[in-house]
N, C-alpha and C positions, 0 to 999 in steps of 0.2 A: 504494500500500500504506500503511494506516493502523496506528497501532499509538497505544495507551491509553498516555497517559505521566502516571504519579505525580505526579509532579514540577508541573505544567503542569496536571493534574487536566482534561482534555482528550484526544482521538483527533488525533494529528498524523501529518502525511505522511512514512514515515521513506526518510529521506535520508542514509544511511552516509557517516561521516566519508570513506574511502578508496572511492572508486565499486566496486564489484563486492563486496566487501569488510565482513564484519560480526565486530567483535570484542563478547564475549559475557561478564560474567563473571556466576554464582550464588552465591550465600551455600551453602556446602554443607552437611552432619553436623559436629558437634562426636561424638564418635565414642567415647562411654564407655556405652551400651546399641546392641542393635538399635533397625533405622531404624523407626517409625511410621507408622499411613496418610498424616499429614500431611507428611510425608517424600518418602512416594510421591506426592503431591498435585503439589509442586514439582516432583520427580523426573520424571515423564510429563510436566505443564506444560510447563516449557523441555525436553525430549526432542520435542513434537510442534511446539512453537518453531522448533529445530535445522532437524530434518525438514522443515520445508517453506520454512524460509529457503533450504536447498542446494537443495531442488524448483526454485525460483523461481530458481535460477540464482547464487546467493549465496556466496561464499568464506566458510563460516564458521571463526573459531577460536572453541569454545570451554570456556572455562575453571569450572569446578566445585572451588572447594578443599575443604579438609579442616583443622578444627580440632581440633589433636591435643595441646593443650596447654591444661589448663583446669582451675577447680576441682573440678568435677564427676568430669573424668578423675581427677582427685587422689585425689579420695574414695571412687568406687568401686573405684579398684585396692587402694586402703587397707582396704577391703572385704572384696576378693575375695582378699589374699592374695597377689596378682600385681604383675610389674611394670608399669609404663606402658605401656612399651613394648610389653607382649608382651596388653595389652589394647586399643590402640590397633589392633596388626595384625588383632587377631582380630575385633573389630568393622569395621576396612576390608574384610576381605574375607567377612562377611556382608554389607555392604553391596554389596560388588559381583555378591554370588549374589542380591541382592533385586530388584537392576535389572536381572540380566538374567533371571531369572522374566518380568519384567514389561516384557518388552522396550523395554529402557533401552538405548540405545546409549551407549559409554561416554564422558564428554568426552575432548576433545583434551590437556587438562592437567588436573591433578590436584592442586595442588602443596598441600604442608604445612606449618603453621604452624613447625613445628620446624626445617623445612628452609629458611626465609627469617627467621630472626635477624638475621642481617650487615644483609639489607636494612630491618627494624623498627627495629636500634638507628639509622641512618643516618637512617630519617626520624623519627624523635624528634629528633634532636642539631639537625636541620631547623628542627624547629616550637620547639626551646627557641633557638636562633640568632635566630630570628623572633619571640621574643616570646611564640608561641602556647602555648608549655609552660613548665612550674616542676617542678622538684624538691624534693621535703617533703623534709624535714628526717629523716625514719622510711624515705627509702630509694624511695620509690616516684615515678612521675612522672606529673603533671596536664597535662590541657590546661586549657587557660583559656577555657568555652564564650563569655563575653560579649565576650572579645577577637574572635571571628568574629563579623562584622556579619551572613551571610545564616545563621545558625542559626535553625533551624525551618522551613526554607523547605520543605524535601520533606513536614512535618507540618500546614504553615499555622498552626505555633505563635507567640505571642508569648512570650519569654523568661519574662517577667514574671509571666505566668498558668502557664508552667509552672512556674515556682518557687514559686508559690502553693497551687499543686496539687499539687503533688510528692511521692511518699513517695520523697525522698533520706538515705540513710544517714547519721549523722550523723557528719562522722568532722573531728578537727580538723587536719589535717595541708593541709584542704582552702582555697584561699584563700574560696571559692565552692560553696555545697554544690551546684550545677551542674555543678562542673566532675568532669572522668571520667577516669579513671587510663589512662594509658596504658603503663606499665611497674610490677610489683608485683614488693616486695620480699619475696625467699623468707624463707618459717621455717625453723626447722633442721629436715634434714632431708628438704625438698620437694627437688623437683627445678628447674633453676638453672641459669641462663648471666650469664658474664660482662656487666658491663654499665661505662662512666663512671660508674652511680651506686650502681654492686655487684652483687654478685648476687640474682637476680630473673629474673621471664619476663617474658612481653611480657602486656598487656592484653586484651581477645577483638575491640576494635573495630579497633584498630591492625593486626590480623593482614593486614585484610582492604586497607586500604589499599595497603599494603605489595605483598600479594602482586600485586592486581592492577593496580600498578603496574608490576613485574618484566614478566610477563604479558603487557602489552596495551598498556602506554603510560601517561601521566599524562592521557590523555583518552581513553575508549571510547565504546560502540554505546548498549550495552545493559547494564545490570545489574539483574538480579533476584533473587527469592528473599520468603521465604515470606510472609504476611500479618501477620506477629506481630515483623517485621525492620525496619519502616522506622521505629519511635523504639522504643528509641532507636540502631537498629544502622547503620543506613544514615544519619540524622541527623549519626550520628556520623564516619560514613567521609568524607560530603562536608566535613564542617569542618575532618579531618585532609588529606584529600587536598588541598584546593584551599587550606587555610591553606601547606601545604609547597610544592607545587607554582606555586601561580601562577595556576592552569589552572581551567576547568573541568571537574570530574570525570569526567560520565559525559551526556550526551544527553537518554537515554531509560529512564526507569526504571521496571521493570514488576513486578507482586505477585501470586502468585496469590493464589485464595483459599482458606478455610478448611476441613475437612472436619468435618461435626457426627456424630455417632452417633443417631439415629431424634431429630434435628433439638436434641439437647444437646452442648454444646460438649465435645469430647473431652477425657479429665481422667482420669488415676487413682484422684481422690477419687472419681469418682463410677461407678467400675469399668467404664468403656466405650472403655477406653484399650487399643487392638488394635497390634500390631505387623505389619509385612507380612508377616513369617514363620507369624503366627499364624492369619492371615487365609489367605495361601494354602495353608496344611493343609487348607481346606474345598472352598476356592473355587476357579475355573481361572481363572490368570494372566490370560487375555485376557478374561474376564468382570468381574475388577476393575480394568484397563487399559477396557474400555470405559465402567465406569461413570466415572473421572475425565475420562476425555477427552469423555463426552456431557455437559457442562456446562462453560459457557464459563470458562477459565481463571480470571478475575478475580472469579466466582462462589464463594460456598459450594455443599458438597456435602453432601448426605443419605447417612450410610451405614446400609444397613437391610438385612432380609433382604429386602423389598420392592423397594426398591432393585434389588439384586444379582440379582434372581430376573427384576426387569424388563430387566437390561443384556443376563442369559442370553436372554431371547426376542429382543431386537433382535438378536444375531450368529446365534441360530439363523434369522433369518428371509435372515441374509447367507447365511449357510455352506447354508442349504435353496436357496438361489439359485444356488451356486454348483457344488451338489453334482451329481454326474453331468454333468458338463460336459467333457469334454476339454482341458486349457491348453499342450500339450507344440507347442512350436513356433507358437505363435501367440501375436502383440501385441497392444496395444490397439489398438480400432476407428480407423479414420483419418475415417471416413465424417460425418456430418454430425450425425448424433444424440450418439455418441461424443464429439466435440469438442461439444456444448451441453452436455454433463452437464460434462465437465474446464473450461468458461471457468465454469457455476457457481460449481463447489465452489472455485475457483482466486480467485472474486468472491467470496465466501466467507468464505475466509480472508485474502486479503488486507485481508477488515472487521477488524482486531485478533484478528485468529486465531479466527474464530467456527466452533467447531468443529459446535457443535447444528446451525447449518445447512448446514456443512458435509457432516454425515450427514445429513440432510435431504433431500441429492441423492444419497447415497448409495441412499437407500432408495427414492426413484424410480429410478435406474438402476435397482438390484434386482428391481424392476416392469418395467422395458423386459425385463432378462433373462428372468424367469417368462414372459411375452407372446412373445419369442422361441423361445423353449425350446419352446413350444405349436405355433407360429404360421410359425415363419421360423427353423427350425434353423439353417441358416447363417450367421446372425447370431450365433449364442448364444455362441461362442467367443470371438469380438473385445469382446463388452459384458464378458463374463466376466471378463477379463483387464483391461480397463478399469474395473472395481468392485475387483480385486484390488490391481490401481498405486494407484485413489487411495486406497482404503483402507490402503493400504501406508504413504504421509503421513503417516499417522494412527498407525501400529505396531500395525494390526486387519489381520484377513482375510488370515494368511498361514498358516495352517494348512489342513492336509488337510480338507476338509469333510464327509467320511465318517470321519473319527477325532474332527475335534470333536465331530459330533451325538452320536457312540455316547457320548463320551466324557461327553457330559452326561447320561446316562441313569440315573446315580443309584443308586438303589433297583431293579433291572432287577425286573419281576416272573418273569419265567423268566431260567435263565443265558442265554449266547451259544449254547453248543453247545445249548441247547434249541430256541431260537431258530434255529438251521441248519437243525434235525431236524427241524423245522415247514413253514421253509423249500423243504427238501427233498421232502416229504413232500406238499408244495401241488402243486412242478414235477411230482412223480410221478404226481398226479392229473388236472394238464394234459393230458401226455403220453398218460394215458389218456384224452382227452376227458372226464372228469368233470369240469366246469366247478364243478358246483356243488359237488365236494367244495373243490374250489381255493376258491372263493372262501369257501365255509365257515369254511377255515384262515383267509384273511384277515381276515376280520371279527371271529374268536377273537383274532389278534393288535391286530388296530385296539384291540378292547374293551379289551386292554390295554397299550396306547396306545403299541405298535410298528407303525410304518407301512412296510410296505412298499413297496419301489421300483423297478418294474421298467427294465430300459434291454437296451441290445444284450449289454452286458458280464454279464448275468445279472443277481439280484435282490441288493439291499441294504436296508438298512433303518434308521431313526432311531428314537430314543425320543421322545416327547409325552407327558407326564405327563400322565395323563386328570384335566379338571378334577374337585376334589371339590365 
């Protein structure tokens, strides 16, 4: 099993620190708006990550924080009127209604910047013992970036061209306009914990240290999180971590990538800035869970109505496979076709989580099933089930296949109970031997672009939007 490491800017063999065993940590929400698609981009990311590390037989923990302490928090509560607090909760559990829309399973730990203080001020007092930090004079506490000799390394930067380059704040409290606070001193008024050098909060980089320290150890697995995190967020956590600790931080460090809007970088200036909540007013959950998960993780994404319209035909072409099919007491195939589809997809993803071709075999199984379903009915239940498990890995293909199709029907050109009454009205014509009025009705329905289906269980039917 291969996995893309940042770090190393290479596919490396991964080898888990404790054998069986994978500690995980994410950069989560800082938590003062609803979450965005680039939000959900991470959020499935490491969700299909999870999924198929446990697949593969893997102990995983893991850990997704919560920044709930920040200027941003400051200012919209300042805003809106409210307290921190009681804006901080209400955006966590929007978020936790957004991932499971989008079948997110939840991490293992959760924890919050507010609720690891003890452990933030401890590894400050750390890195000012060690040299690594200073206290200004105005209250607040720096690290010292050029005191850390491997700074840049997860950037491939030279200090030197980053201070050349740099839009750094100009602030004089600084020894080094490099260097990056790690505790801020409160105004009157903000919100504030004790501290040795007063009161103040902690910093946004420091959190992350800190917590997944608690968490996981002073050395883990994997650390990821979003495309826009590794400088200077993650730059930043390996200089604090490994300045206090001793240690090396983290292994294997992995980033998705970014999600664009009809190929423009997503922005409020430029008004294409969607929220998940706002997106799935339109859209159905597992039709924007497939479009992030058909492109490989470490990939930008295209969001478009093209886009979305093509994700919706790949799962109706799953769920038209899987529809009418029996699954009640039957497992996956054991037989010999079965097991070449499961060592693909399994080859697959063990390439750094390559999900495109993951589905790839997906949609050839999907092809054995249709060919069965024709061909060799007794087969159709074990492939069936076997498209279901592994697209299950994935957090695809676990809905009813006769409530998704309907369910994308859109615009119906007749209602449902129309569509019964036609239904009906066909069987009534069978029954009479009037074949040709039966299939009359069908072809009325086809033209408008409900297909009928017939099986043992009686007739159903899907929508197909007739091309224009």
């Amino acid at each position: 099993m291969q996995i893309y490491n940042t770090l190393t800017r290479r596919k490396e063999v991964f080898t888990p620190i404790e054998p069986g065993k994978v500690r995980m940590y994410v950069c989560g929400m800082t938590v003062y708006d609803y979450c965005h698609l680039g939000h959900a981009r991470v959020m499935v990311a490491f969700d299909v990550i999870t999924r198929y590390l446990r697949q593969r037989g893997f102990d995983v923990t893991y850990v997704r924080n919560v920044t709930d302490i920040d200027d941003k928090i400051l200012r919209r509560a300042d805003e809106n009127g409210e307290s921190i607090a009681s804006l901080t909760e209400r955006m966590i559990e929007a978020m936790h209604e957004d991932e499971a829309r989008l079948f997110v399973l939840p991490p293992d730990q959760e924890p919050r910047a507010t609720r690891h203080i003890d452990d933030i001020l401890a590894m400050i007092e750390t890195l000012i013992a060690k040299g690594y930090a200073y206290a200004a004079d105005n209250g607040d506490v720096y690290y010292r970036v050029r005191r850390f000799e491997g700074y840049g390394k997860l950037n491939n930067r030279d200090l030197d061209e980053m201070r050349s380059g740099a839009r750094v704040e100009v602030d004089e409290h600084k020894e080094d306009p490099l260097d990056f606070v790690l505790w801020k001193a409160a105004k009157p008024g903000e919100a504030s914990w004790p501290s040795p050098w007063g009161e103040g909060r902690p910093g946004w980089h420091i959190e992350c240290s800190a917590m997944s320290k608690c968490c996981l150890g002073e050395t883990f697995d994997i650390h990821g999180g979003g495309p826009d995190l590794t400088f200077p967020h993650h730059e930043n956590e390996i200089a604090q971590s490994e300045a206090a600790n001793g240690k090396p931080f983290v292994n294997t460090w992995m980033h998705a990538g970014a999600v664009r809007v009809n190929h423009e970088k997503m922005s409020k200036s430029l008004g294409n800035f969607f929220t998940i909540r706002e997106v799935l007013e339109h859209h159905d959950p597992e039709v924007v869970r497939y479009l992030l998960v058909a492109s490989h993780y470490r990939s930008a994404i295209n969001y478009s109505p093209d886009s979305l319209a093509e994700a919706r035909k790949s799962l109706e072409r799953f769920y038209n496979a899987l529809e009418g099919v029996a699954l009640e007491g039957v497992s996956a195939a054991d037989g010999e076709a079965s097991s070449a589809f499961a060592a693909r997809f399994t080859a697959a993803m063990d390439d750094d989580f390559n999900t495109p071709e993951a589905l790839s075999v997906l949609f050839d199984l999907a092809r054995e099933l249709n060919r069965a379903k024709k061909e060799a009915p007794g087969e159709a239940p074990a492939l069936a089930a076997e498209l279901r498990r592994l697209g299950g890995i994935l957090g695809l293909l676990q809905q009813d296949p006769a409530a998704f199709l309907k369910a994308g029907a859109g615009e119906l050109p007749l209602s449902e109970a129309e569509i019964q009454a036609k239904i009906d009205e066909r069987a009534a014509a069978k029954k009479a031997k009037d074949f040709a009025a039966a299939d009359a009705i069908r072809d009325e329905l086809a033209a408008l672009g409900i297909i009928l289906k017939d099986s043992r269980e009686g007739t159903g039917w899907v929508f197909e939007k007739p091309e224009t």
